[in-house]
Backbone bond lengths (Angstrom), bond angles and torsions (degrees), N, CA, C in turn:
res aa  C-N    CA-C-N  psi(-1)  N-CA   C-N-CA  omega(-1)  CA-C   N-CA-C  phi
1 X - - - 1.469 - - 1.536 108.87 -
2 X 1.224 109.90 121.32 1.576 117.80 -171.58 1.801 102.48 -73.93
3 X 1.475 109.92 -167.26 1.346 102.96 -178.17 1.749 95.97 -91.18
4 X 1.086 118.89 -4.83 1.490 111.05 -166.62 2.139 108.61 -74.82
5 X 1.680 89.97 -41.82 1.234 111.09 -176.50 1.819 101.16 -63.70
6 X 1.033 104.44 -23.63 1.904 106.44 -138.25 1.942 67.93 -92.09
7 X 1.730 133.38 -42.97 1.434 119.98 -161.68 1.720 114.45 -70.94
8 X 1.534 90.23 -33.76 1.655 120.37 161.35 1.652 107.82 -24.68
9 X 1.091 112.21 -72.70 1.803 130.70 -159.55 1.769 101.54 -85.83
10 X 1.579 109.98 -21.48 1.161 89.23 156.07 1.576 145.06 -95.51
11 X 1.759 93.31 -2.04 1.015 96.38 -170.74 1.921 113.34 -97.05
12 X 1.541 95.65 -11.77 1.289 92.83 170.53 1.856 112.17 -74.15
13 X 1.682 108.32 -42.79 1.086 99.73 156.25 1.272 125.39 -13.85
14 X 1.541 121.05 -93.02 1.668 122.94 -177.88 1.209 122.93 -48.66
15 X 1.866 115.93 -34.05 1.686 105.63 166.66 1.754 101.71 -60.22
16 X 0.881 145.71 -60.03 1.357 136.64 178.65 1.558 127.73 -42.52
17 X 1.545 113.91 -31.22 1.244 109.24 168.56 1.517 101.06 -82.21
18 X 1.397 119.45 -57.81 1.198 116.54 179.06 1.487 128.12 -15.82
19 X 1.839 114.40 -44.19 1.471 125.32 -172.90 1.428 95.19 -95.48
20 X 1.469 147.33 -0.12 1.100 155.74 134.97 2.062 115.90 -33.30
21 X 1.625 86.44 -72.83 1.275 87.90 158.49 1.590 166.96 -42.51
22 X 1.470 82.86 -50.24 1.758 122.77 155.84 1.354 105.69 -49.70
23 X 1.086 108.25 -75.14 1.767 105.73 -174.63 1.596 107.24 -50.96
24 X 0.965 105.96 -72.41 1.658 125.10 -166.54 1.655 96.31 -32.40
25 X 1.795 126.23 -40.39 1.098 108.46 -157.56 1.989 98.67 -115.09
26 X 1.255 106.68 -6.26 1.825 109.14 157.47 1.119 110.98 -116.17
27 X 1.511 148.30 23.70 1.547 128.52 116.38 1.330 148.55 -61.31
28 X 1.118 106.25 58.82 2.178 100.46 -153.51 1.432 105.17 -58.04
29 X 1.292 121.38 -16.37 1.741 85.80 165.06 1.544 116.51 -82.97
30 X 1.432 134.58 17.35 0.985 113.14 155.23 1.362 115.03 -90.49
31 X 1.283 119.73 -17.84 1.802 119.14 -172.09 1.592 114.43 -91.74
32 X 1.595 97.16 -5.39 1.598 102.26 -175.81 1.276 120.76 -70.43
33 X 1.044 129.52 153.04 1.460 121.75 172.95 1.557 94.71 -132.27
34 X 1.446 118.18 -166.60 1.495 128.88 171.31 1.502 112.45 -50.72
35 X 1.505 96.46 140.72 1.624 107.87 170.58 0.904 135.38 -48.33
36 X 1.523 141.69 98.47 1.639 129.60 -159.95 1.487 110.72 -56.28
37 X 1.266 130.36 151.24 1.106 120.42 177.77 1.571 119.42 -87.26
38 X 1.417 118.71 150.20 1.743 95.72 175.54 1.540 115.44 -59.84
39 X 1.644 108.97 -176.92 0.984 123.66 -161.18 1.932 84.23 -108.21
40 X 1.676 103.98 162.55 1.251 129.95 -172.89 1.536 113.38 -112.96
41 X 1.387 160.59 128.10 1.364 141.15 118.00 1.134 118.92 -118.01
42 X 1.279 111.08 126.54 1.606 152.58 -154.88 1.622 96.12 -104.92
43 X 0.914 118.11 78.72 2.126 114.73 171.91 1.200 100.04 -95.14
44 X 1.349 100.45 129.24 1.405 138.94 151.80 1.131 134.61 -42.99
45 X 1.964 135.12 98.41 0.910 121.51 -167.33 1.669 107.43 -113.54
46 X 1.030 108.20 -171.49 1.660 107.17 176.98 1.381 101.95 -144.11
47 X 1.232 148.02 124.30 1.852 151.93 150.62 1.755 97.34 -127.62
48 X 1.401 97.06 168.14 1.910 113.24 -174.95 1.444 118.80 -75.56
49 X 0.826 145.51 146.72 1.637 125.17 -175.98 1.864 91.29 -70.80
50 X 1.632 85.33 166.21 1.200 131.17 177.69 1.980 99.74 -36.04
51 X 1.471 109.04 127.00 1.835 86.74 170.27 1.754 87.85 -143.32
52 X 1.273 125.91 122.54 1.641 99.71 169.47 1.603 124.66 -88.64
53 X 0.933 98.35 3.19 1.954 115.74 -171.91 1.817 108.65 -96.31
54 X 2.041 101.02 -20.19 1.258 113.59 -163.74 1.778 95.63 -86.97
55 X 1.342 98.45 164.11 1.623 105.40 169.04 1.539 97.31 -55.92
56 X 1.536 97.90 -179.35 1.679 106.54 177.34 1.194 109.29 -92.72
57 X 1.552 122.57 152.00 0.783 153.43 156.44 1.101 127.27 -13.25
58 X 1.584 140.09 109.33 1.300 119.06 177.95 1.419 111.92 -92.16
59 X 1.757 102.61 -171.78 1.961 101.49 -176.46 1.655 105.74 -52.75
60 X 1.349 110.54 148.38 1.204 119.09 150.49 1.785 110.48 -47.02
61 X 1.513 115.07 136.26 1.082 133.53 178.31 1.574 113.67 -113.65
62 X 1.438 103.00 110.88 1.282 112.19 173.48 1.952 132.55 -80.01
63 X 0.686 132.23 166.03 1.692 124.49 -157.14 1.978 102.36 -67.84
64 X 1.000 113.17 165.55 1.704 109.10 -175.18 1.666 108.90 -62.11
65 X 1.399 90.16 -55.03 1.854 108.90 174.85 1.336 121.04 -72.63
66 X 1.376 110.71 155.59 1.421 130.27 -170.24 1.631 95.74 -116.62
67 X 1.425 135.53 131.84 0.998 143.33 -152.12 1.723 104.89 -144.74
68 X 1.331 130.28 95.28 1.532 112.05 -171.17 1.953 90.19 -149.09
69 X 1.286 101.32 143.13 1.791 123.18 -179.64 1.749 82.95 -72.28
70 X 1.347 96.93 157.70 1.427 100.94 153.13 1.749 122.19 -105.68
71 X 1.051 128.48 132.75 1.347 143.74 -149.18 1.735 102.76 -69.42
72 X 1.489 114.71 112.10 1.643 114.49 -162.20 1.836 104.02 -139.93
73 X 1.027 99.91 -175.34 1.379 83.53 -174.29 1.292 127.65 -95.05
74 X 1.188 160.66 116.62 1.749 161.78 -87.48 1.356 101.64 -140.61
75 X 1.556 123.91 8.44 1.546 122.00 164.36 1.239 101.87 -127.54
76 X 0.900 104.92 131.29 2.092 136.72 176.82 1.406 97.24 -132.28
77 X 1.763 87.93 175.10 1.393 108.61 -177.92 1.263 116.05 -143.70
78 X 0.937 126.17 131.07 1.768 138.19 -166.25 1.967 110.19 -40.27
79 X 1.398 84.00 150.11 1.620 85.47 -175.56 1.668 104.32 56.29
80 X 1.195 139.94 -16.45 1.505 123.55 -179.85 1.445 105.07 -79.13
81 X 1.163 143.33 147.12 1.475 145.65 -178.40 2.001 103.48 -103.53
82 X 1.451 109.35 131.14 1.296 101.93 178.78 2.047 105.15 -135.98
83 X 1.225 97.91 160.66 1.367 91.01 -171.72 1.602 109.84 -109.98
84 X 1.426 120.54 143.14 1.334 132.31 -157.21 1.562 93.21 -134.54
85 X 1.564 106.26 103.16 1.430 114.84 162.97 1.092 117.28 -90.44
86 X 1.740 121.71 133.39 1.005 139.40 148.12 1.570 133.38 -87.01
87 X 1.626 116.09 124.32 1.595 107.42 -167.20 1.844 98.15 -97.54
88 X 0.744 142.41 -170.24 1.910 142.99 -128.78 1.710 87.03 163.43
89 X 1.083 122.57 102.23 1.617 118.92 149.97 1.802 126.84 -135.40
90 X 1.292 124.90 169.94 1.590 110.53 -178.84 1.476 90.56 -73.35
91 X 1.437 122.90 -179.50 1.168 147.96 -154.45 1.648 98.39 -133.53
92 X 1.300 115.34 -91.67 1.559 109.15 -172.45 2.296 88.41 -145.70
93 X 1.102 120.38 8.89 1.157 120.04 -170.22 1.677 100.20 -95.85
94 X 1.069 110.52 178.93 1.821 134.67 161.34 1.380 132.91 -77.84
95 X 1.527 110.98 -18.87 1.689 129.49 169.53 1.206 87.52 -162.95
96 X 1.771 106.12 -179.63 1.352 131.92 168.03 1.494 97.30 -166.38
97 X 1.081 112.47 164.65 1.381 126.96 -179.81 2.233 101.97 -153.45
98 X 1.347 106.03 138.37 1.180 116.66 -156.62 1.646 117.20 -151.66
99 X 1.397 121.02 159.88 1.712 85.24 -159.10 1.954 63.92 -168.88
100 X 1.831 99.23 108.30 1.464 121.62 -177.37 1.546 102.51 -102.49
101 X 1.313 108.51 116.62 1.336 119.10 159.57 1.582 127.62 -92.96
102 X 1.229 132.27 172.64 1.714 135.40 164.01 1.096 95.61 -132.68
103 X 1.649 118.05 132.04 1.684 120.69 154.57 1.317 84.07 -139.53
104 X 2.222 76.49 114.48 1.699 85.30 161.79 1.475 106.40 -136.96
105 X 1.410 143.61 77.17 1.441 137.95 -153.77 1.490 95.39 -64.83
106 X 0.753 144.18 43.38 2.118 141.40 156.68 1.698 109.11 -136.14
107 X 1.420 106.19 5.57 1.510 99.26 -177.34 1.990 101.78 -124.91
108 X 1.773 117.12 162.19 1.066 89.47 130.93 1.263 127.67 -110.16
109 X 1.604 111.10 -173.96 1.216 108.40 -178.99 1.319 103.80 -135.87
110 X 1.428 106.99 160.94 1.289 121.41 173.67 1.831 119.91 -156.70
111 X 1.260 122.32 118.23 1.732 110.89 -29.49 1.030 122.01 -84.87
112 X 1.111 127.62 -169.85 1.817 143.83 -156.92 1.539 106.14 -99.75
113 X 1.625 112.57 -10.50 1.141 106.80 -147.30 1.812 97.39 -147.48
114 X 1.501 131.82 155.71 1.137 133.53 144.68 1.521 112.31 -167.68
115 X 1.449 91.94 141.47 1.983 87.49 176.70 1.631 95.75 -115.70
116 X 1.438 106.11 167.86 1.665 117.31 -150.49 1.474 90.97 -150.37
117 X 1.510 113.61 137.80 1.451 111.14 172.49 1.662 104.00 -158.41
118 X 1.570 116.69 102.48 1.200 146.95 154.87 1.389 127.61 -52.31
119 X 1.564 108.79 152.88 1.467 132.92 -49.20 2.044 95.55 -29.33
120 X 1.475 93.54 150.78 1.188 113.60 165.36 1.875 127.06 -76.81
121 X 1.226 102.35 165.31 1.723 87.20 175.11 0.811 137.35 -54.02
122 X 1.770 115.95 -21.12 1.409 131.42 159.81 1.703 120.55 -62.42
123 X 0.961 100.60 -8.20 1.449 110.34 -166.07 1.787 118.59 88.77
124 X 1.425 141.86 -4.67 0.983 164.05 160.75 1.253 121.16 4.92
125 X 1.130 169.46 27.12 1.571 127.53 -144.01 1.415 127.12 -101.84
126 X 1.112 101.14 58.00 1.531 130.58 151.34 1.167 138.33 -146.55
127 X 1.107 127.01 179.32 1.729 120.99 -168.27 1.329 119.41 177.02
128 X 1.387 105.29 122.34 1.779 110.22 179.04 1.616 88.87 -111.85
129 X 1.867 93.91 165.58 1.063 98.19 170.77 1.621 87.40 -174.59
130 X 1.437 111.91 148.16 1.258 118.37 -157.39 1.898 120.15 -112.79
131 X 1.570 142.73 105.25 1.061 124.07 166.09 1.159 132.58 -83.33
132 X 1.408 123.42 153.41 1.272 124.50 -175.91 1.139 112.63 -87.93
133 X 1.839 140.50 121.43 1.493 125.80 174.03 1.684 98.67 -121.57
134 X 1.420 111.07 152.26 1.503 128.20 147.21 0.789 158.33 -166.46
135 X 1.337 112.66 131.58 1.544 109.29 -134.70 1.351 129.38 -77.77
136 X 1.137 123.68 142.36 1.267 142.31 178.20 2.153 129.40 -59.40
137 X 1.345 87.22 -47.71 1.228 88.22 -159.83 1.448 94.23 -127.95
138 X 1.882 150.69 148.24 1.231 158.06 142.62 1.256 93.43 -42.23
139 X 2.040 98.08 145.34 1.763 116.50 153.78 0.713 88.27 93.48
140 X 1.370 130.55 164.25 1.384 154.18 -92.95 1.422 99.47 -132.34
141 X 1.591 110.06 88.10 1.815 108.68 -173.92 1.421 105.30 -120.28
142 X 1.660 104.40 136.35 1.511 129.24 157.97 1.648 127.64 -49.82
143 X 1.263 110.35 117.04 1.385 132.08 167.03 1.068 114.58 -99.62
144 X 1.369 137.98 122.04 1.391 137.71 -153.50 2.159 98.22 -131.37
145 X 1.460 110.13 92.23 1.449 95.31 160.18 1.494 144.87 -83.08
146 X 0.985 164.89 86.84 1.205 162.88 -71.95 1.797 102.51 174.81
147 X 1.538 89.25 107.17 1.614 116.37 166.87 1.470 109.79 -161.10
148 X 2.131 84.70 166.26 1.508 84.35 -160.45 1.623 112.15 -58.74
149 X 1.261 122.30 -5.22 1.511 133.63 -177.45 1.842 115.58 -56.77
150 X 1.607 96.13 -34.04 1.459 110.02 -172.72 1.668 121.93 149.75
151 X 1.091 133.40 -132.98 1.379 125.50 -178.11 1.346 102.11 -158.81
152 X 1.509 119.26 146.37 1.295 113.15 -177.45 2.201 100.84 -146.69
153 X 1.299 88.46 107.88 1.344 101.10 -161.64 1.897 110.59 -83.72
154 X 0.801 116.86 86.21 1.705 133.89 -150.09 1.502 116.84 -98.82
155 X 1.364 126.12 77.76 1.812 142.62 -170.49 1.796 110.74 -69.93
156 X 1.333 111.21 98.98 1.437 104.87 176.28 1.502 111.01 -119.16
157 X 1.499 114.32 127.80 1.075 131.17 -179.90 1.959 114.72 -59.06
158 X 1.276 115.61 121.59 1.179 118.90 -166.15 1.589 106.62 -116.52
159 X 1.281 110.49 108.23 1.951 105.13 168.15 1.211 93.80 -101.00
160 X 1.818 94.70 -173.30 1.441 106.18 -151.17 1.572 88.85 -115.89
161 X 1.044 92.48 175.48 2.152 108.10 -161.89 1.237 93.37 -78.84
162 X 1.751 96.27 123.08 1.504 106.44 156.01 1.626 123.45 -111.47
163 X 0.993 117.60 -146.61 1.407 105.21 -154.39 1.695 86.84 -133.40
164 X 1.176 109.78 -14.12 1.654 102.11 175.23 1.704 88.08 -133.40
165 X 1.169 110.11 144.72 1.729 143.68 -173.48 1.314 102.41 -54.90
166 X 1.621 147.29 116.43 1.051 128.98 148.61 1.680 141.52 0.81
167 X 1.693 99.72 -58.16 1.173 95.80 177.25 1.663 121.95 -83.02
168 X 1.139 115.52 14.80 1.394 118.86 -172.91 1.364 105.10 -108.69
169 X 1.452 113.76 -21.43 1.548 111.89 -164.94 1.914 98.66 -70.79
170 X 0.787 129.38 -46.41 1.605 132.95 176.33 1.734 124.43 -29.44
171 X 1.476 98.38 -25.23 1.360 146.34 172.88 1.223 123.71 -86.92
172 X 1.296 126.21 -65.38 1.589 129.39 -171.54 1.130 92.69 -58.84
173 X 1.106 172.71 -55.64 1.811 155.50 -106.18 1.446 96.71 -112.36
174 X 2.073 120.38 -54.27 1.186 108.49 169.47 1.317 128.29 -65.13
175 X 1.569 116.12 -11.71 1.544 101.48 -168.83 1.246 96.94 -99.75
176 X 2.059 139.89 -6.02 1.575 143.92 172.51 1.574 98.48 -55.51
177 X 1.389 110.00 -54.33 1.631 132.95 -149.19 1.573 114.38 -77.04
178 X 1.905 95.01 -25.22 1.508 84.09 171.49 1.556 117.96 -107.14
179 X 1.947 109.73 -1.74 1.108 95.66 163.17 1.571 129.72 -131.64
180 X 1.720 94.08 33.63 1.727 88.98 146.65 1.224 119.45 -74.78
181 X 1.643 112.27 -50.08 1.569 99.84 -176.39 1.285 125.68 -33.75
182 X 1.923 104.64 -42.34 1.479 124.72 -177.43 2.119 107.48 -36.59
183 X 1.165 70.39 -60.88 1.985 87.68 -176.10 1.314 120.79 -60.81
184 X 1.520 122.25 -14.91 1.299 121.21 152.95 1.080 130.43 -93.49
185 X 1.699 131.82 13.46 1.544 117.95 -169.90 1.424 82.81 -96.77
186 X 1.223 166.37 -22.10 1.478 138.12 173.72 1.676 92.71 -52.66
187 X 1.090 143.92 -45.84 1.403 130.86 -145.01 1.307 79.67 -84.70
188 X 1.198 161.77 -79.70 1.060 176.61 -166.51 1.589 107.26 -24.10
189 X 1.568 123.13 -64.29 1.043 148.81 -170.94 1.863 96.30 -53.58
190 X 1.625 99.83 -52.58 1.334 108.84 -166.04 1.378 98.00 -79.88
191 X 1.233 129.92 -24.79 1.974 113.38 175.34 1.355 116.17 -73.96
192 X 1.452 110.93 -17.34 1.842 119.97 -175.60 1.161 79.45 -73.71
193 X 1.459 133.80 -66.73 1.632 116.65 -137.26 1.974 108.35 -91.78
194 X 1.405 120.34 -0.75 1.362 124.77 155.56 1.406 102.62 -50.46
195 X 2.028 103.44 -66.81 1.566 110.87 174.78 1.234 124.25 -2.86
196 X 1.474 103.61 -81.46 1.552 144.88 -152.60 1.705 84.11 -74.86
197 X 1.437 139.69 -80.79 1.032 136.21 155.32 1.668 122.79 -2.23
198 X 0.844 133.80 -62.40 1.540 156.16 -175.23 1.513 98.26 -66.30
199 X 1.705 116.73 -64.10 1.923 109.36 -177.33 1.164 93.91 -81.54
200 X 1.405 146.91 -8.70 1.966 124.66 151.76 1.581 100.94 -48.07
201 X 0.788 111.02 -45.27 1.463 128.95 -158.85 1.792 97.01 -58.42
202 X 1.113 115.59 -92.99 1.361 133.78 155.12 1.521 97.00 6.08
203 X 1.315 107.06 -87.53 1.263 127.43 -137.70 1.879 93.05 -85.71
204 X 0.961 127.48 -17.82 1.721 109.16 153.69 1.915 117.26 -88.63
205 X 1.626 112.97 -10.43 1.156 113.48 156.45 1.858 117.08 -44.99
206 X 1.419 100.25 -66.34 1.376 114.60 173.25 1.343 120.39 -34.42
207 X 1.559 93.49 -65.21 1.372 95.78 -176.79 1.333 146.51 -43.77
208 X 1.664 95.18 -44.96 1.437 122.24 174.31 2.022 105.29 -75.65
209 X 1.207 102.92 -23.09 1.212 97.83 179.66 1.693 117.61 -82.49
210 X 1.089 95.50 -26.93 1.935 116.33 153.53 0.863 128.90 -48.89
211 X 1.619 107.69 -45.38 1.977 125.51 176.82 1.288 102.32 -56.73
212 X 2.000 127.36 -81.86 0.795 163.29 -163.54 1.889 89.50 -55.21
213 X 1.211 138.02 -76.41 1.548 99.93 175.38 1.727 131.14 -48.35
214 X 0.873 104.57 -14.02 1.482 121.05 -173.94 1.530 111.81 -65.81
């Protein structure tokens, strides 16, 4: 097998993975899995109990701090580690003090834990600060945030490790498809001109065989 033959077989190769690809990444019911569930936040309020003899009631009072994830994207992939910022700000008070947890038993984390206390020494009154999670297990796993602000119950879809990056796969199939063909036109090039070679061939057979009755 020459090198022409040998670019041949690879290039049908890659058109074949290539249409592998294609499908795999514009069929979504094959890539679908279960419906993520929505997301939850549960805020925390504070008012006096119930008194009927007592004056009335004032507004419900909400916690000092403002407690919110920052909005990221809800599909990961196992074993990959991704970072989940949380922002910390006053609310309508003079300080706050606040103490952010993660319980997520399918992830790790790092860390699990931070307490926050506003304005800062800088004078500040706000504050991000970022955890590290990763996940453990595929399908559709619970992130649970938990401060005194409220709870924010957070569903991220988890596939399993591939060997090429999500965002690339959308990609690989067109760039297989246009260059296996690539890798076979030497083989190609060289069977036209055997062809062409072969009716030279022919056609001075004739000829001479034309002469010679003549």
């Amino acid at each position: 097998m020459n090198w022409r033959k040998a670019f041949a077989v690879v290039g049908v190769g890659l058109v074949s993975l290539g249409a592998v690809f294609i499908v795999s990444t514009t069929w979504p019911l094959q890539r679908a899995g279960p419906l993520r569930p929505p997301d939850r936040h549960i805020l925390t309020s504070y008012s006096h109990e119930y008194c009927p003899n007592c004056a009335p009631l004032p507004p419900r009072q909400f916690p000092a701090c403002e407690v919110a994830p920052a909005d990221t994207s809800r599909e990961v992939t196992v074993d990959t580690s991704f970072p989940l910022t949380m922002t910390i700000k006053l609310r309508d008070s003079a300080s706050c003090q606040d103490h952010v947890s993660i319980s997520a038993p399918t992830f790790n984390i790092k860390p699990d834990s931070q307490s926050f206390d506003l304005p800062d020494k800088e004078g500040r009154q706000s504050e991000t600060f970022t955890f590290l999670l990763e996940p453990q297990f595929d399908g559709n796993q619970l992130i649970s945030i938990n401060s005194d602000a409220g709870q924010y119950m957070m569903y991220y879809t988890v596939r399993p490790s591939e060997f090429v990056p999500s965002w690339m796969a959308p990609f690989i199939g067109p760039l297989l498809s246009v260059l296996g063909p690539t890798l076979t036109l030497p083989w190609w090039i060289e069977r036209r001109q055997r062809r062409r070679e072969q009716q030279n061939e022919k056609k001075k057979e004739i000829a001479n065989r034309g002469g010679r009755l003549h």
